[in-house]
N, C-alpha and C positions, 0 to 999 in steps of 0.2 A: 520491499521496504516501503514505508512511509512517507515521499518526497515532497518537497512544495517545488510548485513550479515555478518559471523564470516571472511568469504573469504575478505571480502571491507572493510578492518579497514582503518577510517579515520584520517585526523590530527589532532583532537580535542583532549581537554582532558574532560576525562570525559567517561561514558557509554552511546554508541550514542544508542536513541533508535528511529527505524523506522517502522513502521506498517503502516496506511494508504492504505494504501485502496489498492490488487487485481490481475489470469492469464489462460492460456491451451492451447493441441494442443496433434497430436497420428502421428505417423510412419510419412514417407516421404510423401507429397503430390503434385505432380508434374504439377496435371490438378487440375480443379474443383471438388469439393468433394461435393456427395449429401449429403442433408439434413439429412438422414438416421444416413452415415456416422458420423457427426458431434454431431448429438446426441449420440451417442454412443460413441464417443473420449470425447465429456462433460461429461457423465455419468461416466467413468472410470478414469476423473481427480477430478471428485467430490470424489467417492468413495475413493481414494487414499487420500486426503484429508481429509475427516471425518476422514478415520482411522489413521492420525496421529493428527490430535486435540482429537481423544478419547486417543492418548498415553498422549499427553503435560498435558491432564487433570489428571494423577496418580504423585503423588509425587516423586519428588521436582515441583511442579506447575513455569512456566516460564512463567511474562504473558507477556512476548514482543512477547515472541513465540507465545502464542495464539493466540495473535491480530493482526501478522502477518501472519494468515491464515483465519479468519473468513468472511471476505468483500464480497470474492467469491462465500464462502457459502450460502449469505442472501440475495446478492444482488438479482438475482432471487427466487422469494417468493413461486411461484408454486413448485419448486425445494425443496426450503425449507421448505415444508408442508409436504417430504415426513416423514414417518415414523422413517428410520436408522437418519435423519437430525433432527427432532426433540428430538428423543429421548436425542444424544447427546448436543443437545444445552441446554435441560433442565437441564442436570448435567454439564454445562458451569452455568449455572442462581444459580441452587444451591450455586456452587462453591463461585459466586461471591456476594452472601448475605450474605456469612460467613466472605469474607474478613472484616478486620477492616484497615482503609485504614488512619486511625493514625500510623502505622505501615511502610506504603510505602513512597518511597522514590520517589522526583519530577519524574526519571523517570519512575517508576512504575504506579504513576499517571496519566501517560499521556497514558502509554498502557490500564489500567484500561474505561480510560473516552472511549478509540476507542472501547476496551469491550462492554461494557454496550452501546453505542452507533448499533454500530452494532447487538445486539442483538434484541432491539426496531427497528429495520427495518425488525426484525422476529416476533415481534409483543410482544417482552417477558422484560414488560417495567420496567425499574427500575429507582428509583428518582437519578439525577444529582445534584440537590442544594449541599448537603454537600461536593462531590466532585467535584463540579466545585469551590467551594468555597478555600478550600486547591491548585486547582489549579491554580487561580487567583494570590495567595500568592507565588506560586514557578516562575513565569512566569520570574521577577528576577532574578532567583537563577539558572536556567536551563542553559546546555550547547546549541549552538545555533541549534544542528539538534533537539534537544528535544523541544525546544522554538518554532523552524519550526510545526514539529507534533502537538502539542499542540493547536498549533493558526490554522492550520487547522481543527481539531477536535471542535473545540470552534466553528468555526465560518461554518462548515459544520455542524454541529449535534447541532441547539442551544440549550437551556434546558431555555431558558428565564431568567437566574437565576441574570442571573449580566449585563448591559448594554454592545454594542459593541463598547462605545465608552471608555469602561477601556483595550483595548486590542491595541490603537492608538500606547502608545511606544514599545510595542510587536514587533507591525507590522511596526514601522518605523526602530528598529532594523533589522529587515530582509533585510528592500529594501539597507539599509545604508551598505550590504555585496555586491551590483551587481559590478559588474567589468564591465568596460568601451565597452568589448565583450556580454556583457549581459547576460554571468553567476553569478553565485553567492560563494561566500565562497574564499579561500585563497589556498584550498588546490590546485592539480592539475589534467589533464586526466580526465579518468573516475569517480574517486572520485570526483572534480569539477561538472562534468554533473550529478551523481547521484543527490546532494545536491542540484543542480538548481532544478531539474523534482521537488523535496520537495517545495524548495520555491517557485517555481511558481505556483502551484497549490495551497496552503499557501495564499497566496496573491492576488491568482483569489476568491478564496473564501470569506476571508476578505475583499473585496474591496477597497483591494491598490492600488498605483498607476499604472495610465491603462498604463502608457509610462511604468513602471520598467515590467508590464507583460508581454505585450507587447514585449518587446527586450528580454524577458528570453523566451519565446516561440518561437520567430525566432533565439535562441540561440539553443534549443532544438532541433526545425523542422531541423536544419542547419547539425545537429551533429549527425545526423541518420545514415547516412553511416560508421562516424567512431566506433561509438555503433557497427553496425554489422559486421564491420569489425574484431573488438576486441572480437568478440562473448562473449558480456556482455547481455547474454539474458534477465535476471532480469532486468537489464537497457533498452532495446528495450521493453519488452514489459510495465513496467510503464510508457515508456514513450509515447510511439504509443497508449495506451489507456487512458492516463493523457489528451494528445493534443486531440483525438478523442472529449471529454467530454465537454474540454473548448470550443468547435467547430472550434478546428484550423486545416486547409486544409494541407494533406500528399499529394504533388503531388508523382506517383507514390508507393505507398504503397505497390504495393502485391508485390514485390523481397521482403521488411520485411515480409511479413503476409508468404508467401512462406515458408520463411527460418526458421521461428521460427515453424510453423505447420513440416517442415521433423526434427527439435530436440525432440520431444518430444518419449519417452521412450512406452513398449510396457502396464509396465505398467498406464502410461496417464501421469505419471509427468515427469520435465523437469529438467534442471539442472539450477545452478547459473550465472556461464559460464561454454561455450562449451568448452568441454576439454576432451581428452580421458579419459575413465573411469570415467567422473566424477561423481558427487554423486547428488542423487533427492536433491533439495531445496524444502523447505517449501514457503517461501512466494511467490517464480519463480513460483510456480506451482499452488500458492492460485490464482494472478497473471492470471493463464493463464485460468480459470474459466473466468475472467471477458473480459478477450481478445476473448474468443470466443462468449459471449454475443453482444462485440461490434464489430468482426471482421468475424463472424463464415460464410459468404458466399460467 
């Protein structure tokens, strides 16, 4: 899922919930780093990884927290075959049969569906019908970054359950947030750019309007430098692998790829932002798992 972190409270009201989808990177890298090398810096942002989705999995259970680390872990399948990775996902599958999901609330919903979603791309399939169903019903009721996440999980992971054409005022709600610069949302700075990286992705998926993507992408591609400048790592790298995906061209790339590959810590994860002493993030670092899938040469 899509998450914002405790550090990036935004203007909304309401509990923003972000997961979607995905990160990595190990010590200063100044030249090219062999192949070697890079498996071993993925190795040690996975493992750092695992072992905090086997902490989030002990009570009090957080599931924004969960599904703001798992993307990393499934997206590669060979990876996810191994042993320490299955195991723990098996007691993610458990976890998630017990939920009764009359109990959760839209946003828990929404982390729940990127869950189960993600875990069927580990092959550990669970039926969506009944909750795609409740989240159809909150789609409504959601604050608009939850509404965002939502309509990309529906429309990234389908389950066939409900037509894509009951997600139309969804998705016309999002585009009806772009700002005349081709962000989206109200708020400002970086909270602004986080919330576009959401909705354009959001809306690539859904197949919204190709002009509103289109201008939040060269909104994005545009606002690279001031990302790196602000050292909002969590924001560089969702967004350097969001655009990667949709296949939209970074002239110049490797200053970002550079910059983000010397923050990463000795143990493999990264922070939120660069900031002295600051603290490992969870999904910066789930995050960089997929950034080195798509950036790692």
């Amino acid at each position: 899922m899509l998450f914002v972190d405790e550090d990036l409270k935004v203007g909304y009201a309401g509990k923003a919930t972000f997961p979607v989808f995905l990160v990595f990177v190990l010590i200063s890298w100044l030249f090219v780093v062999p192949s070697g090398a890079i498996a071993q810096a993925h190795d040690a942002t996975r493992i750092w990884v695992l072992d905090q989705l086997h902490e989030a999995l002990s009570p009090p259970q957080d599931l924004s927290r969960i599904s703001s680390m798992l993307y990393g872990l499934v997206s590669d399948r060979t990876a996810a075959e191994q042993p320490a990775t299955r195991k723990t996902l098996a007691e993610l599958e458990t976890f998630v049969r017990a939920l009764d999901q009359r109990t959760l609330g839209c946003g828990d919903l929404v982390n729940l569906r990127f869950i189960t979603s993600f875990l069927d791309m580990a092959g550990l399939v669970l039926d969506a019908g009944s909750l795609d169903k409740h989240l159809y019903e909150c789609l409504g009721e959601m604050n608009v970054f939850d509404r965002t996440c939502a309509l990309f999980s529906l429309c990234r992971f389908p389950s066939g359950s409900a037509p894509r054409e009951k997600l139309s005022p969804a998705v016309k709600s999002i585009e009806d947030l772009q700002q005349a610069d081709g962000s989206f949302g109200s708020s400002y700075g970086l909270q602004r750019y986080y919330f576009t990286t959401h909705a354009v992705f959001a809306l690539h998926a859904c197949n919204g309007s190709p002009d509103a993507v289109r201008r939040g992408q060269v909104y994005l591609r545009n606002g690279l430098p001031v990302i790196k400048q602000a050292g909002f790592l969590d924001g560089l790298l969702e967004s350097l692998v969001m655009l990667r995906k949709m296949g939209v061209e970074i002239p110049d790339e490797r200053p970002y790829t550079d910059y983000l590959r010397s923050r990463i810590k000795d143990n493999g994860s990264i922070c939120f932002f660069d900031r002295p002493a600051c603290r490992s993030d969870v999904h910066a670092t789930s995050l960089l798992l997929e950034f080195l899938r798509e950036f790692g040469d």
